[in-house]
PyMOL Python script that loads the backbone (N, CA, C, O; Angstrom):
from pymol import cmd

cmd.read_pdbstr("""\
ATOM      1  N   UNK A   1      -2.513  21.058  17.787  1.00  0.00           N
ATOM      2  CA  UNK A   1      -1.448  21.732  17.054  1.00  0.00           C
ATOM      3  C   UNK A   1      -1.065  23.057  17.712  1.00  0.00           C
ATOM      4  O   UNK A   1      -0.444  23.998  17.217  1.00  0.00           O
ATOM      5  N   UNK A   2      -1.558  22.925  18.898  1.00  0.00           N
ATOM      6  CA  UNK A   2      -0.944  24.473  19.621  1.00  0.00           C
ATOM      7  C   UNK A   2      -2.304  25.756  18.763  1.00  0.00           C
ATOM      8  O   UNK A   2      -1.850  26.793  18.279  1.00  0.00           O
ATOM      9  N   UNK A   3      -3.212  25.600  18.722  1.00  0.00           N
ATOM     10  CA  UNK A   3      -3.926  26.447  17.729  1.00  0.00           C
ATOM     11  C   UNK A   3      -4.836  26.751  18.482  1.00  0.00           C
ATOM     12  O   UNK A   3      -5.047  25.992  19.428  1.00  0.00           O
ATOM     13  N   UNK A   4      -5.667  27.939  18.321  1.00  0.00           N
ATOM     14  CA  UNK A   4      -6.857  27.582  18.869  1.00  0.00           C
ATOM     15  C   UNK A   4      -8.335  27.164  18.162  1.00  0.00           C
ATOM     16  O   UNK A   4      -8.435  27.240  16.938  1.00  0.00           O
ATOM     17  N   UNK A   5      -9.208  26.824  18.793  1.00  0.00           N
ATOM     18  CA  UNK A   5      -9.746  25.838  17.824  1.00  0.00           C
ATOM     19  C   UNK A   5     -10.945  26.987  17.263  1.00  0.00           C
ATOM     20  O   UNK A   5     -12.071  26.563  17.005  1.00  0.00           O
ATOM     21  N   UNK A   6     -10.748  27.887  17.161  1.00  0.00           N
ATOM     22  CA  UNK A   6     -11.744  29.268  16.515  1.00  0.00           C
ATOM     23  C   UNK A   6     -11.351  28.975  14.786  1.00  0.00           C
ATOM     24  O   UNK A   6     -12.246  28.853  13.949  1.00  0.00           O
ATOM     25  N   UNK A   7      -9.638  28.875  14.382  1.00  0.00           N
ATOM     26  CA  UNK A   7      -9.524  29.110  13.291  1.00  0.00           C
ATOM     27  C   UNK A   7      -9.246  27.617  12.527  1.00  0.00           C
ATOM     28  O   UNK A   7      -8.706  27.422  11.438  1.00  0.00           O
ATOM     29  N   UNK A   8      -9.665  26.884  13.243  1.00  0.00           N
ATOM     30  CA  UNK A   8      -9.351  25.633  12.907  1.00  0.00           C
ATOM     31  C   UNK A   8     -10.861  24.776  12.000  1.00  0.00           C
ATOM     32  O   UNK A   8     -11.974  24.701  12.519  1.00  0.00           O
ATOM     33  N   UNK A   9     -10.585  24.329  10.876  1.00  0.00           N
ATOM     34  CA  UNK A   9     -11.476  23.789  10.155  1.00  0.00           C
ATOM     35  C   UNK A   9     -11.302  22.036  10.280  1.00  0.00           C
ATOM     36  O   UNK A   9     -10.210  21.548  10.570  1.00  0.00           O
ATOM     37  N   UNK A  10     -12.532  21.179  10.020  1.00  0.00           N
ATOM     38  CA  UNK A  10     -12.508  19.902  10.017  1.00  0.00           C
ATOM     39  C   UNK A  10     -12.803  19.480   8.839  1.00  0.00           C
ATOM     40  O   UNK A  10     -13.450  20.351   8.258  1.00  0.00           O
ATOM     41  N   UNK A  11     -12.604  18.354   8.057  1.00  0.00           N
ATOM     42  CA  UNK A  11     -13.374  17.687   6.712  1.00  0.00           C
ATOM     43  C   UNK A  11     -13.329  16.275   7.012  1.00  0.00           C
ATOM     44  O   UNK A  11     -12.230  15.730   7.115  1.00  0.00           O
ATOM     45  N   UNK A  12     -14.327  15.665   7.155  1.00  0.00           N
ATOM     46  CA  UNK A  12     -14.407  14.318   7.763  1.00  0.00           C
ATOM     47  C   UNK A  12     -14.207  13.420   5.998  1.00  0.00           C
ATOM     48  O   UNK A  12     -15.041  13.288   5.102  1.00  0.00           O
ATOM     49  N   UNK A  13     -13.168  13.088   6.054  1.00  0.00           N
ATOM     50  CA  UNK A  13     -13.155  11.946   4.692  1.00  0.00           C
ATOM     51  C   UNK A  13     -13.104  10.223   5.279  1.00  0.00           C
ATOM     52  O   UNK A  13     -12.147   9.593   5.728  1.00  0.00           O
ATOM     53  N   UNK A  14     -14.295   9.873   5.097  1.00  0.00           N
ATOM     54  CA  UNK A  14     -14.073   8.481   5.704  1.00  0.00           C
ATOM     55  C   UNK A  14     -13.573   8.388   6.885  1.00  0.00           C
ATOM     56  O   UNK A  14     -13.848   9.134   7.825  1.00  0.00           O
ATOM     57  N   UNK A  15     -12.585   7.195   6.908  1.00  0.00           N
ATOM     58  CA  UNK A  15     -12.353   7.438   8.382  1.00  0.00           C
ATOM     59  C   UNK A  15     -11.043   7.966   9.174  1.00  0.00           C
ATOM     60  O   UNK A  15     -10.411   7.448  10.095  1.00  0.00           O
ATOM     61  N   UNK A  16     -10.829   9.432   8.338  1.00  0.00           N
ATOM     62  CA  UNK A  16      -9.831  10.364   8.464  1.00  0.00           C
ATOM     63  C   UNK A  16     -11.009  11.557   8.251  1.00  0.00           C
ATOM     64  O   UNK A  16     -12.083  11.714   7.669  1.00  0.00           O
ATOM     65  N   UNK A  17      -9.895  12.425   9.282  1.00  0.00           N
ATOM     66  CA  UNK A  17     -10.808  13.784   9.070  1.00  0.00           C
ATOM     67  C   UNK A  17      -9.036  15.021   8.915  1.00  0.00           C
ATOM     68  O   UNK A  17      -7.945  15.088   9.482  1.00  0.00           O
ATOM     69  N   UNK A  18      -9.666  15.644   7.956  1.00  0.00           N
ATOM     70  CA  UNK A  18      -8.463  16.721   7.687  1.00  0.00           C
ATOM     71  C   UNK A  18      -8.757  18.158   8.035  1.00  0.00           C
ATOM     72  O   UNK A  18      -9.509  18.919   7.425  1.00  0.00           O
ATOM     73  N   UNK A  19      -8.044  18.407   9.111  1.00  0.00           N
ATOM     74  CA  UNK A  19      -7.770  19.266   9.876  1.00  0.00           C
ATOM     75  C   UNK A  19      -6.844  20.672   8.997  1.00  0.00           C
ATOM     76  O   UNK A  19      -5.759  20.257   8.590  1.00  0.00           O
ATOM     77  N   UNK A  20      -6.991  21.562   8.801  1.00  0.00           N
ATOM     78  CA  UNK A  20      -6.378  22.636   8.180  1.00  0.00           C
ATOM     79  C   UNK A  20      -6.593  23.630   8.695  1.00  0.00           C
ATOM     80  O   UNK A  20      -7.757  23.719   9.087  1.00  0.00           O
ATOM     81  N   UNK A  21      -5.711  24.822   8.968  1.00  0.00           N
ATOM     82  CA  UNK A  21      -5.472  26.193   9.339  1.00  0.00           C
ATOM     83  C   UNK A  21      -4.705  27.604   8.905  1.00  0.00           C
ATOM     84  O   UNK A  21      -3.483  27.496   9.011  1.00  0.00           O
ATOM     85  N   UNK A  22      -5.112  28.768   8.489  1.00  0.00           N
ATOM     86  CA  UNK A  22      -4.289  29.545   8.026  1.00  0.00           C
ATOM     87  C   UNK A  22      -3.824  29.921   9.647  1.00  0.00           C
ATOM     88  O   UNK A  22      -4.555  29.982  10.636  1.00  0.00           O
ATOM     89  N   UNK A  23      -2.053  30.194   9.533  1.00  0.00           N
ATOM     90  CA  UNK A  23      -1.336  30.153  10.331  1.00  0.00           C
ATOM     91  C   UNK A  23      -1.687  31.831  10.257  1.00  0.00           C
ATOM     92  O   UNK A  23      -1.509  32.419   9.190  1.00  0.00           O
ATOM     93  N   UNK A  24      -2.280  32.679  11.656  1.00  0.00           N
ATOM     94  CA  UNK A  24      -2.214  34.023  11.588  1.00  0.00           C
ATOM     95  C   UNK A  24      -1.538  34.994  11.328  1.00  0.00           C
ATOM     96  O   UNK A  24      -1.923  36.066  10.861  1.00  0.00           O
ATOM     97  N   UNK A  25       0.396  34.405  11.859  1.00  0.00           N
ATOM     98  CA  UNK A  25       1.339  35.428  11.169  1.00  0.00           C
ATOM     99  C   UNK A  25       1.664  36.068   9.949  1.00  0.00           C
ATOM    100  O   UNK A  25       1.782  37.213   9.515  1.00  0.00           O
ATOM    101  N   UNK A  26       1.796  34.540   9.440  1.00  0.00           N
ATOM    102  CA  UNK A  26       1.331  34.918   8.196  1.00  0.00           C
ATOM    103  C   UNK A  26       0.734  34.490   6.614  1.00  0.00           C
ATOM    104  O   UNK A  26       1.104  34.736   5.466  1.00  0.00           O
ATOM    105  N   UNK A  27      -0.250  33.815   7.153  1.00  0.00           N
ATOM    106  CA  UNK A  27      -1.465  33.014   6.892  1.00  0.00           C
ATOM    107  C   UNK A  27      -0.914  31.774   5.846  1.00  0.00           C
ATOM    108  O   UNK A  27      -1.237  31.759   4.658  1.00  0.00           O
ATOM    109  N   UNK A  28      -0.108  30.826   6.415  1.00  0.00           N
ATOM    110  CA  UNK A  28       0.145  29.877   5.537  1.00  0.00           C
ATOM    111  C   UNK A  28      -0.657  29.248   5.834  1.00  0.00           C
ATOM    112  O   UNK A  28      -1.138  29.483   6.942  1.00  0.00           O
ATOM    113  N   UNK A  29      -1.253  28.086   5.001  1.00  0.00           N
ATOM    114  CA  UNK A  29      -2.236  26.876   5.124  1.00  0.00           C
ATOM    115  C   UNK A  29      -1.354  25.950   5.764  1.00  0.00           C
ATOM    116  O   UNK A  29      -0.239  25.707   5.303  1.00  0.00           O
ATOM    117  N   UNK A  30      -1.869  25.342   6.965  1.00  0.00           N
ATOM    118  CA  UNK A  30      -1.339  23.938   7.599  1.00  0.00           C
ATOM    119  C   UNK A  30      -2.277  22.733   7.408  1.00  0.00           C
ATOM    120  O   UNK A  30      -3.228  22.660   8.185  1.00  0.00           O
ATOM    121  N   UNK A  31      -2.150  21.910   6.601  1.00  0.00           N
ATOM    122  CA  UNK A  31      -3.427  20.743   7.037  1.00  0.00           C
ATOM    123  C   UNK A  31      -2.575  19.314   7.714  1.00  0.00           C
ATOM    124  O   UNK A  31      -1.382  19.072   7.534  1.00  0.00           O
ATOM    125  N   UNK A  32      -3.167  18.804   8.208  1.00  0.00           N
ATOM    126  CA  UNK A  32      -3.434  17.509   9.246  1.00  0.00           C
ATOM    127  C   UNK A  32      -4.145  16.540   8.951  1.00  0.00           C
ATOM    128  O   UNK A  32      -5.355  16.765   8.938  1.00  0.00           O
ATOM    129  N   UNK A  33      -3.699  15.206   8.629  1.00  0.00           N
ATOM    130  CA  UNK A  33      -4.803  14.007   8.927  1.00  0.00           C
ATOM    131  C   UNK A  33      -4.367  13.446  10.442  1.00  0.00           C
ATOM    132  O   UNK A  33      -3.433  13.307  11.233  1.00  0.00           O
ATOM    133  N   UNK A  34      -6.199  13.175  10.142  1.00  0.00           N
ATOM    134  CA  UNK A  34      -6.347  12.534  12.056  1.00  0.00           C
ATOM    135  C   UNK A  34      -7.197  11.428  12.044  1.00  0.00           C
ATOM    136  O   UNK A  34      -7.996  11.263  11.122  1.00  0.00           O
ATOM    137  N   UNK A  35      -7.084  10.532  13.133  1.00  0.00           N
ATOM    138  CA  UNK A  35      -8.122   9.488  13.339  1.00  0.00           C
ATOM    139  C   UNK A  35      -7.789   9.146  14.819  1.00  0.00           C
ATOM    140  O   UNK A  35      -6.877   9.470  15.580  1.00  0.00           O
ATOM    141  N   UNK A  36      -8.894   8.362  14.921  1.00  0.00           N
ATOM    142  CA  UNK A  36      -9.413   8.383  16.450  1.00  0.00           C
ATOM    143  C   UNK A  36      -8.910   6.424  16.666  1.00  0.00           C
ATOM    144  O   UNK A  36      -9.184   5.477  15.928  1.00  0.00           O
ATOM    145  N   UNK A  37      -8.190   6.457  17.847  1.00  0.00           N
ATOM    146  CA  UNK A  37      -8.300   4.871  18.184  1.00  0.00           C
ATOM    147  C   UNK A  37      -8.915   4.772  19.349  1.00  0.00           C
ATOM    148  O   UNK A  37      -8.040   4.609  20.199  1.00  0.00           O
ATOM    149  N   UNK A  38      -9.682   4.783  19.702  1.00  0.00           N
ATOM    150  CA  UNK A  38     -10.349   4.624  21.778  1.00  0.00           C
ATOM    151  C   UNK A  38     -10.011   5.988  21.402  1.00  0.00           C
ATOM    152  O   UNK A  38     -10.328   6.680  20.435  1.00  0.00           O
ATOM    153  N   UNK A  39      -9.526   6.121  22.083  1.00  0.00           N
ATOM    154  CA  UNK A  39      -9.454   7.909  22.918  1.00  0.00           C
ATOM    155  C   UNK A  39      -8.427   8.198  22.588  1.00  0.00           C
ATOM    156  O   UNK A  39      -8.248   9.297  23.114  1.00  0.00           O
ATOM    157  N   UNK A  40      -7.205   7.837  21.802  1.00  0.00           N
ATOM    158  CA  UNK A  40      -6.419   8.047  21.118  1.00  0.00           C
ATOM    159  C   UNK A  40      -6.376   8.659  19.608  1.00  0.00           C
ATOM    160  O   UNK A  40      -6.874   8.113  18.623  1.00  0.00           O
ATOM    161  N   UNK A  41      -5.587  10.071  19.627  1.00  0.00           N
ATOM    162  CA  UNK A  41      -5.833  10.368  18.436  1.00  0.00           C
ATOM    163  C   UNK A  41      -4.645  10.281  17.322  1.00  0.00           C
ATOM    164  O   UNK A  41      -3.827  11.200  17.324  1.00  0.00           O
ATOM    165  N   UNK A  42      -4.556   9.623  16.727  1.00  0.00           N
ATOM    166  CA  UNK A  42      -3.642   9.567  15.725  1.00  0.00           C
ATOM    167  C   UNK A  42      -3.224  10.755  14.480  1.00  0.00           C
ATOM    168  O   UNK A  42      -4.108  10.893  13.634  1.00  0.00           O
ATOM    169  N   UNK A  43      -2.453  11.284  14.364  1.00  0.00           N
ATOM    170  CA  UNK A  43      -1.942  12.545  14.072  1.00  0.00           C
ATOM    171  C   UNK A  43      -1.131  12.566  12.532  1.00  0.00           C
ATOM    172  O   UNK A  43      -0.200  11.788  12.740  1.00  0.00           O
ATOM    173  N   UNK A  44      -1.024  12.947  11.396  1.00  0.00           N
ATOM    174  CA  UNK A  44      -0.188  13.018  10.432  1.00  0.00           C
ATOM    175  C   UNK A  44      -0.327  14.337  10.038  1.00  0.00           C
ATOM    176  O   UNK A  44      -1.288  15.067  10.280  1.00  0.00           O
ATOM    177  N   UNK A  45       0.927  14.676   9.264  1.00  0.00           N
ATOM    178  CA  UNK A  45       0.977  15.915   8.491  1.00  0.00           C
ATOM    179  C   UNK A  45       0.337  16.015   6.973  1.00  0.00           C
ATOM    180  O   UNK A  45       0.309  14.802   6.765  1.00  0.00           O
ATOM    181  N   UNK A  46       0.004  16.374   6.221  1.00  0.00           N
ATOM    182  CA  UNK A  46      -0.590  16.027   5.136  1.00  0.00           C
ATOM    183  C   UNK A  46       0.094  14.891   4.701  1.00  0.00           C
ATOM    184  O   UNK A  46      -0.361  13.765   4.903  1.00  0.00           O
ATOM    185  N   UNK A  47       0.998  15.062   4.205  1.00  0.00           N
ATOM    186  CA  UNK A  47       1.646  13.993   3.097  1.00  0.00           C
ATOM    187  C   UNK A  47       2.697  13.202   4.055  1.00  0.00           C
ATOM    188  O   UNK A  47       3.555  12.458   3.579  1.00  0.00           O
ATOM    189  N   UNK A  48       2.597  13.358   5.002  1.00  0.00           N
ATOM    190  CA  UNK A  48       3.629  12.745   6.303  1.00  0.00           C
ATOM    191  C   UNK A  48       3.146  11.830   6.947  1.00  0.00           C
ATOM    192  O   UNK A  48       1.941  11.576   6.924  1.00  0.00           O
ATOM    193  N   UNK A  49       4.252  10.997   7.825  1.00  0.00           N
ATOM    194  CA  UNK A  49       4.166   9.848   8.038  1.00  0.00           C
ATOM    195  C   UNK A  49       2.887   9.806   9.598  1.00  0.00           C
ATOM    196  O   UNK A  49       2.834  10.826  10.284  1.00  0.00           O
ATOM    197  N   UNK A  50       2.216   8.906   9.881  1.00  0.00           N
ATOM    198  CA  UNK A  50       1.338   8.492  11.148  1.00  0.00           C
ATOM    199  C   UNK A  50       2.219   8.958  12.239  1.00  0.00           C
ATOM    200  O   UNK A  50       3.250   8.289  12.174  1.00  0.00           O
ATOM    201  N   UNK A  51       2.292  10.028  13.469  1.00  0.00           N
ATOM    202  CA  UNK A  51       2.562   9.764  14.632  1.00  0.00           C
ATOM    203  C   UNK A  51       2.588   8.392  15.663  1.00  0.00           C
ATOM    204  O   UNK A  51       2.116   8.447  16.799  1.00  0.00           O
ATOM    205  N   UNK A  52       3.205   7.165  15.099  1.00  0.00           N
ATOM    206  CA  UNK A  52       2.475   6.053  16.042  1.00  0.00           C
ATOM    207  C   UNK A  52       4.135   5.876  16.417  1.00  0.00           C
ATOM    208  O   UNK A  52       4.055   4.822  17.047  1.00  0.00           O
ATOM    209  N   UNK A  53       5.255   6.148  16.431  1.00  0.00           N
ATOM    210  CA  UNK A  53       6.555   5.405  16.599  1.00  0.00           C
ATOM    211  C   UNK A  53       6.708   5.410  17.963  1.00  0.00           C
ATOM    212  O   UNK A  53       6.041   6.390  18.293  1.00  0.00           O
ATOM    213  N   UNK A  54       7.203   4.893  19.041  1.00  0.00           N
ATOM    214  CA  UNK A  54       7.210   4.810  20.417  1.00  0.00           C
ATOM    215  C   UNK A  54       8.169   5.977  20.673  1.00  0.00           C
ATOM    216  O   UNK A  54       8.598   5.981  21.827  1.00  0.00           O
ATOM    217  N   UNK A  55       8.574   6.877  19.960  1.00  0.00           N
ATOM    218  CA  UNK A  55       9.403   8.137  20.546  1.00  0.00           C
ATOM    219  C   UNK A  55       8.752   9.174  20.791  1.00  0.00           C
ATOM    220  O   UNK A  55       9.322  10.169  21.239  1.00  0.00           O
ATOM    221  N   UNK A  56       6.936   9.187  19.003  1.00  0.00           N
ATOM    222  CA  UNK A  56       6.033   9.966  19.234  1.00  0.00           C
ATOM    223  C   UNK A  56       5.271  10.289  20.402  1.00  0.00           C
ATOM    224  O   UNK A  56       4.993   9.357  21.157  1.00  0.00           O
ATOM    225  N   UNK A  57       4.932  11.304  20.648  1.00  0.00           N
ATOM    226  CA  UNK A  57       3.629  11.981  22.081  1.00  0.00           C
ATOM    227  C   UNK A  57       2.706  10.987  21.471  1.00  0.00           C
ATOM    228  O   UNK A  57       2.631  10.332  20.432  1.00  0.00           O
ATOM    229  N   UNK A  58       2.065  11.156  22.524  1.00  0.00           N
ATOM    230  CA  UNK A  58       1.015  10.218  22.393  1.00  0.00           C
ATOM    231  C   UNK A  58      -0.368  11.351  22.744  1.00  0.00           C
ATOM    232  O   UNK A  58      -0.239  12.294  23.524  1.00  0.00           O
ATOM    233  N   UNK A  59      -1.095  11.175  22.331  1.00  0.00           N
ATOM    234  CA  UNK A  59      -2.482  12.325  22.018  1.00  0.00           C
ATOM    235  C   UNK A  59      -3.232  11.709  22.290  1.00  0.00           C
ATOM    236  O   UNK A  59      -3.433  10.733  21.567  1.00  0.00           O
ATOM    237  N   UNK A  60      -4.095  11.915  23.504  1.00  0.00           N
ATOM    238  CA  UNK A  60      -5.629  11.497  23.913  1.00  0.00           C
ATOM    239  C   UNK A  60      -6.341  12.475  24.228  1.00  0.00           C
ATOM    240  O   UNK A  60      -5.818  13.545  24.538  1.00  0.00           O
ATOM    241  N   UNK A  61      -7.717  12.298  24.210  1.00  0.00           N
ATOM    242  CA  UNK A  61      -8.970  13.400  24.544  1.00  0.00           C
ATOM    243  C   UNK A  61      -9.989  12.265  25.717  1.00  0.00           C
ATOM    244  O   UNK A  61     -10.106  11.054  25.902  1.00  0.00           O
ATOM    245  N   UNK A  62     -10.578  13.580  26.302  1.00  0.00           N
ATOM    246  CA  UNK A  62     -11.771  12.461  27.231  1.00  0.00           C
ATOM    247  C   UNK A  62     -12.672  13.615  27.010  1.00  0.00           C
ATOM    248  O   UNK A  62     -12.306  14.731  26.642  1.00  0.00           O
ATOM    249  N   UNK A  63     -13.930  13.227  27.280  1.00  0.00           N
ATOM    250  CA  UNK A  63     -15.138  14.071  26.608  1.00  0.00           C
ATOM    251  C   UNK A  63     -15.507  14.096  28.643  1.00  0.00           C
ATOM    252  O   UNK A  63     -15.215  13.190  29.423  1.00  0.00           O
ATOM    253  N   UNK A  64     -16.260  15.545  29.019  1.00  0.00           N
ATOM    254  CA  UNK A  64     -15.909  15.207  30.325  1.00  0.00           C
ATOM    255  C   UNK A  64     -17.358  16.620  30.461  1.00  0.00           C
ATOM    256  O   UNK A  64     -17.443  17.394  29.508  1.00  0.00           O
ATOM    257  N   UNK A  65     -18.323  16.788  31.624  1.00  0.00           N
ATOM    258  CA  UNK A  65     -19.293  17.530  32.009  1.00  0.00           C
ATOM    259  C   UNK A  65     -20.388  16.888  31.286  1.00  0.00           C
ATOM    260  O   UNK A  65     -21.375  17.620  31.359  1.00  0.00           O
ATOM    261  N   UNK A  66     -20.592  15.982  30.715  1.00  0.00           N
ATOM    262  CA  UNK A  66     -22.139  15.425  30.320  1.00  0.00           C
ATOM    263  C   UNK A  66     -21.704  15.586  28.832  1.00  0.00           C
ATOM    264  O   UNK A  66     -22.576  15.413  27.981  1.00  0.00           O
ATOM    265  N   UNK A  67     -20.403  15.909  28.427  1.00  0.00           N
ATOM    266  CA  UNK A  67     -20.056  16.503  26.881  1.00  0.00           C
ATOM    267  C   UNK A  67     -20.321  17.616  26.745  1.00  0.00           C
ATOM    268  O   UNK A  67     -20.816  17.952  25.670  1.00  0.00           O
ATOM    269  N   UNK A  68     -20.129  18.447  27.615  1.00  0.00           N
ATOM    270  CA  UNK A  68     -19.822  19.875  27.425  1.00  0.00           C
ATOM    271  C   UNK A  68     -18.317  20.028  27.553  1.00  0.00           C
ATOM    272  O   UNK A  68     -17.919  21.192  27.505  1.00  0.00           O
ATOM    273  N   UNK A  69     -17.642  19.326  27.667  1.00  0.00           N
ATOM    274  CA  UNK A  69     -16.403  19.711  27.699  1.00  0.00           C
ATOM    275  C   UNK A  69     -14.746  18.546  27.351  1.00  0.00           C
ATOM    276  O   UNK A  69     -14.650  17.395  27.775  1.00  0.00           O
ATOM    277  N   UNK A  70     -13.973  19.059  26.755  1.00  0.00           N
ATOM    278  CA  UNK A  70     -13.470  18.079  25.854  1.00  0.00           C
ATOM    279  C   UNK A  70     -11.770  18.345  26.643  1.00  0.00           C
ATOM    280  O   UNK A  70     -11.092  19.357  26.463  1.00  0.00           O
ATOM    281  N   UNK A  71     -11.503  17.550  27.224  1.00  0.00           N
ATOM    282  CA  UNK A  71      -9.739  17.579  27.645  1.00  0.00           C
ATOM    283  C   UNK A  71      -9.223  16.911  26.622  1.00  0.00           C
ATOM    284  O   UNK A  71      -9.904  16.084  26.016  1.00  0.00           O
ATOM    285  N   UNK A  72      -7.564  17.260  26.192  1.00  0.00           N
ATOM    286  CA  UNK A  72      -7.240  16.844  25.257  1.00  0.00           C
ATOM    287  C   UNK A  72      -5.819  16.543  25.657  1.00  0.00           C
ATOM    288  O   UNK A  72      -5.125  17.542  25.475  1.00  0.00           O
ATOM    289  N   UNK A  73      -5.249  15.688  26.060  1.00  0.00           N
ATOM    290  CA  UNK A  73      -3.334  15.846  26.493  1.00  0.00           C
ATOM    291  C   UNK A  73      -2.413  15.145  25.631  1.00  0.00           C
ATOM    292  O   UNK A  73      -2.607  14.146  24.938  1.00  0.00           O
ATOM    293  N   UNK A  74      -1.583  15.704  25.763  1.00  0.00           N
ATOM    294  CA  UNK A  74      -0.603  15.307  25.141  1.00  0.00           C
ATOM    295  C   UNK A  74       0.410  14.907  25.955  1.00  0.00           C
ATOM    296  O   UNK A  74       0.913  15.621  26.823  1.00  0.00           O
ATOM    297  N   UNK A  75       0.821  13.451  25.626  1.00  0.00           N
ATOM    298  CA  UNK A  75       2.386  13.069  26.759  1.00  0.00           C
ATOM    299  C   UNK A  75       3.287  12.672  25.921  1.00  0.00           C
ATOM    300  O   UNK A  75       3.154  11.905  24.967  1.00  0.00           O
ATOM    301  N   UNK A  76       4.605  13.444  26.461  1.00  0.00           N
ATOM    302  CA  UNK A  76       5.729  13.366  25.189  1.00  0.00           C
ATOM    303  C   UNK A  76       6.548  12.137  26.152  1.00  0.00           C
ATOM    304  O   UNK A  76       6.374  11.887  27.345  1.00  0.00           O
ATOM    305  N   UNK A  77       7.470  11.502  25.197  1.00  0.00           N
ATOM    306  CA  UNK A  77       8.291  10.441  25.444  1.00  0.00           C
ATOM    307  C   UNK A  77       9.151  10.693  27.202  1.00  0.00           C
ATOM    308  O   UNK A  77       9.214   9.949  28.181  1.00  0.00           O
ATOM    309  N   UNK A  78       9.629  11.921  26.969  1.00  0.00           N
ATOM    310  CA  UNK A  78      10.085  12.556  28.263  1.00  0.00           C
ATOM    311  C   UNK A  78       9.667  12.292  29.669  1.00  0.00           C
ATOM    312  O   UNK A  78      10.218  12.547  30.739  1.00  0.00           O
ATOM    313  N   UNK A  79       8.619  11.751  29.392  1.00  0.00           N
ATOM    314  CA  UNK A  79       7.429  11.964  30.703  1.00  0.00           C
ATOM    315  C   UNK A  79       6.675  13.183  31.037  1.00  0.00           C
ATOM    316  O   UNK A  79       5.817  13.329  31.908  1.00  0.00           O
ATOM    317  N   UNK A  80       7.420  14.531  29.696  1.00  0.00           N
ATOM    318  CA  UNK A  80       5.892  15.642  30.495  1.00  0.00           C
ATOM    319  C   UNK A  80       5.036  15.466  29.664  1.00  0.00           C
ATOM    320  O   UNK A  80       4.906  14.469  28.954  1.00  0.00           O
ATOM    321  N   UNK A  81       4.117  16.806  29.690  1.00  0.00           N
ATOM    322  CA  UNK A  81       3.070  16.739  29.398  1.00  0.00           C
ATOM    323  C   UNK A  81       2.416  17.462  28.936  1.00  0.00           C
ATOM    324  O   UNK A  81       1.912  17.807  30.005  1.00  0.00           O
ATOM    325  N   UNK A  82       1.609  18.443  27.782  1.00  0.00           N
ATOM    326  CA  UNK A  82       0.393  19.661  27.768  1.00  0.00           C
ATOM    327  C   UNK A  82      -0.781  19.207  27.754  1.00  0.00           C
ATOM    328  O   UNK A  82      -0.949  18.190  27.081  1.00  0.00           O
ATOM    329  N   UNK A  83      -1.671  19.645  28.297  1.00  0.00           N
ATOM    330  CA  UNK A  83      -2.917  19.387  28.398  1.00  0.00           C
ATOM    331  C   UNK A  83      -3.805  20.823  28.455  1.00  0.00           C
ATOM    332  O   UNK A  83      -3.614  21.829  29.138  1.00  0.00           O
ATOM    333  N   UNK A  84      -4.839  20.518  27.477  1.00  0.00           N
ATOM    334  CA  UNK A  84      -5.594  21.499  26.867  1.00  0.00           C
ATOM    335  C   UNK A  84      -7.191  21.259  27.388  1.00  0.00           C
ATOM    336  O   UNK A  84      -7.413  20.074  27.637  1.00  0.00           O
ATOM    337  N   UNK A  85      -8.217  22.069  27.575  1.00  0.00           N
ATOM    338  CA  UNK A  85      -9.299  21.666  27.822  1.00  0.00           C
ATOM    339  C   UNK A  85     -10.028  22.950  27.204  1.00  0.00           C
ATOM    340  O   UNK A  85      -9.508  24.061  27.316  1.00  0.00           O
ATOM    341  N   UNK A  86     -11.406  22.739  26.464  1.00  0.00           N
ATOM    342  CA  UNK A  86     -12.244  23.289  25.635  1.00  0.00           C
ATOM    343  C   UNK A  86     -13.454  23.088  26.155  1.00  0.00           C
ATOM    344  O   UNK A  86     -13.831  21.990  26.567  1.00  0.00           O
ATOM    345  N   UNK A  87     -14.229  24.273  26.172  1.00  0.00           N
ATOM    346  CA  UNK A  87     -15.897  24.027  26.451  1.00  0.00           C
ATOM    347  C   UNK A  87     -16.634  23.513  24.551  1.00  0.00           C
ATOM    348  O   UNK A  87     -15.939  23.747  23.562  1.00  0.00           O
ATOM    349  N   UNK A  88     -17.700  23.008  24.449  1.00  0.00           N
ATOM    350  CA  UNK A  88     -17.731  22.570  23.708  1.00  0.00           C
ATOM    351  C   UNK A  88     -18.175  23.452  23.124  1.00  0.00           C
ATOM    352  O   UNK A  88     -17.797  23.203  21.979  1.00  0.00           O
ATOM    353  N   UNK A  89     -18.925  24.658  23.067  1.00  0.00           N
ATOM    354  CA  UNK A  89     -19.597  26.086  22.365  1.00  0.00           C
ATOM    355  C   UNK A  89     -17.947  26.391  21.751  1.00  0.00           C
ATOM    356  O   UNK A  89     -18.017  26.628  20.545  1.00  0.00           O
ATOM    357  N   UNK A  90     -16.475  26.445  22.283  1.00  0.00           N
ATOM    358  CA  UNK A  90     -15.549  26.581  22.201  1.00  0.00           C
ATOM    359  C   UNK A  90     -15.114  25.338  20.421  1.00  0.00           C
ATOM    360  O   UNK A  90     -13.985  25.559  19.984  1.00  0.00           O
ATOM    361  N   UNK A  91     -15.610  24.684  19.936  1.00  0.00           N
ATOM    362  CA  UNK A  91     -15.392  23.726  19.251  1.00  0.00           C
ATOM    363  C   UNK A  91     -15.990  23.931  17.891  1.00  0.00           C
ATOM    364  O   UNK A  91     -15.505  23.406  16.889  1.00  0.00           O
ATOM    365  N   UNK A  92     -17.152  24.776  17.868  1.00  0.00           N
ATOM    366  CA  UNK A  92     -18.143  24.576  16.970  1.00  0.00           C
ATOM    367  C   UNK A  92     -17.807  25.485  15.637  1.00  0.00           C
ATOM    368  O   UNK A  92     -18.570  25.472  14.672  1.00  0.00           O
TER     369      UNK A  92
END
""", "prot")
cmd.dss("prot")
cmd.show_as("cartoon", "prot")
cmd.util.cbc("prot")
cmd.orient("prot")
């Protein structure tokens, strides 16, 4: 979500985990449902629809240094791209 993952909370419900954040400017609550397919992460807004439509980015992670370290990219329909990478002390 463009965030960094210091202020970012997890709640694992089954097999969704909800992701929420007070936004720092000026601290609105954002939450997120997520789930994992392979290495694919599937993305919703709380009450919003699944990221899966073929126009959506597509969101993968690879776990990478023995699992010390977590890449995460994102590829938008366009063909570019962001890609993020986290040490895992960075996660906790």
């Amino acid at each position: 979500m463009g965030r960094k993952p210091s202020i970012m909370k997890a709640q694992p419900e089954g097999e969704i985990t909800i992701v929420s954040y007070n936004r720092p400017s000026d601290w609105t609550l954002w939450k997120y449902r997520c789930r994992l397919e392979g290495t694919r992460v599937i993305w919703a807004s709380e009450t919003g629809r699944w990221r899966t439509d073929p126009l959506d980015s597509v969101v993968t992670f690879e776990v990478l240094d023995k699992g010390n370290r977590v890449r995460i990219v994102e590829r938008h329909e366009d063909g570019s791209q962001n890609e993020y990478s986290y040490r895992r002390s960075e996660l906790r």
